[in-house]
C-alpha positions in Angstrom: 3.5 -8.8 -39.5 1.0 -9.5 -37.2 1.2 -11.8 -34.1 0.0 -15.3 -34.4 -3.5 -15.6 -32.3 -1.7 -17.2 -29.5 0.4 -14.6 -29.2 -1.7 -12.5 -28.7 -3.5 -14.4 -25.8 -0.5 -13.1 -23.9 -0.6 -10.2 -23.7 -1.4 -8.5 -21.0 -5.1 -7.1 -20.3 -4.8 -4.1 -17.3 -8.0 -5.8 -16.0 -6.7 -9.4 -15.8 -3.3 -8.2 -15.0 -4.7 -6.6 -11.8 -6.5 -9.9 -11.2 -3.9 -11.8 -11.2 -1.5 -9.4 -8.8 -4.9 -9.7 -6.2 -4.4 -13.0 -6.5 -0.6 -13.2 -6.0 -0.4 -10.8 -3.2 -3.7 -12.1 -1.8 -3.2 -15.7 -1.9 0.5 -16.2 -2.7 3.0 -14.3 -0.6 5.8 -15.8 -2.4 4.5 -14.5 -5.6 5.0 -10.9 -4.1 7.9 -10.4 -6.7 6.0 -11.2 -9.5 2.7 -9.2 -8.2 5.8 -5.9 -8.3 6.5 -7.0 -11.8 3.2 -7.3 -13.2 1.9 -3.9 -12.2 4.9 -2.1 -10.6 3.5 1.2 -10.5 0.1 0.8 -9.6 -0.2 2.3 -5.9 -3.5 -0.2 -5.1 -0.8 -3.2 -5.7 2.3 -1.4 -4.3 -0.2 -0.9 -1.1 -1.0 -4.7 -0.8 2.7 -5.7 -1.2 3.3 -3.5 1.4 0.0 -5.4 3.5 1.6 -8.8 3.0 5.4 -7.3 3.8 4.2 -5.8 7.0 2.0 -9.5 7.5 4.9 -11.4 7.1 7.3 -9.5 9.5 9.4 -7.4 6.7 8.9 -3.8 7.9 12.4 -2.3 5.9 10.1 -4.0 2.6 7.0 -2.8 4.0 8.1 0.9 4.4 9.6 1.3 1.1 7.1 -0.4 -0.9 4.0 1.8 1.0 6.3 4.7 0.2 6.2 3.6 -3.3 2.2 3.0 -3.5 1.9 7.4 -1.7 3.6 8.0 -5.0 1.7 6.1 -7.2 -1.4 7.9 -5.8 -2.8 5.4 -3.1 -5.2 7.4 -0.8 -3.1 8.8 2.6 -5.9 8.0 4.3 -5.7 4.1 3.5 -2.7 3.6 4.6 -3.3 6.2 7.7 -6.6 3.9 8.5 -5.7 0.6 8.2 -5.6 -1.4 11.1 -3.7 -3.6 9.7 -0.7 -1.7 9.5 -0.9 -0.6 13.6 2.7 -2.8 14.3 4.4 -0.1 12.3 2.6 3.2 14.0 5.2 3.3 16.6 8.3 3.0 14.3 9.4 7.2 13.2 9.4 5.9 9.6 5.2 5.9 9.8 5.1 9.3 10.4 7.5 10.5 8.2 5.9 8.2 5.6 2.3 10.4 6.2 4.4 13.6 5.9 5.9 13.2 2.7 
């Protein structure tokens, strides 16, 4: 049987979807959980949880979720480049993080 039409108004579009996770992790830090649930393997998201984690002074979050985005296939070099990731540079994790 097929859905009713507003039904299928719900469902998720990848385009939208990633949209709405800029907009979550952009605008809304609390809406970090819901940005992870709406596209949890999606290494450009994982990276910009990890952005907001770092931001926010959560570097245990920040490590594991950038760790997360590497394995999705974010780009080393973003996370190797971005300035705004410096306050973690010193910590052993970054390192190790680049290595992997």
């Amino acid at each position: 049987m097929d859905e009713a039409p507003h039904e299928q108004s719900r469902m998720p579009d990848p385009i939208v979807v990633g949209q709405r996770v800029s907009h979550y992790v952009v605008e809304r830090p609390l809406g970090l959980q819901r940005a992870l649930q709406l596209a949890p393997h999606d290494g450009d998201v994982l990276y910009r949880v990890a952005l907001v984690y770092q931001r926010i002074g959560r570097p245990d979050s920040a490590f594991a979720t950038l760790g997360r985005a590497l394995a999705a296939g974010q780009p080393r070099l973003w996370v190797q480049d971005t300035p705004e990731l410096d306050p973690l540079r010193s910590d052993p994790r970054f390192e190790q993080l680049l290595r992997r």
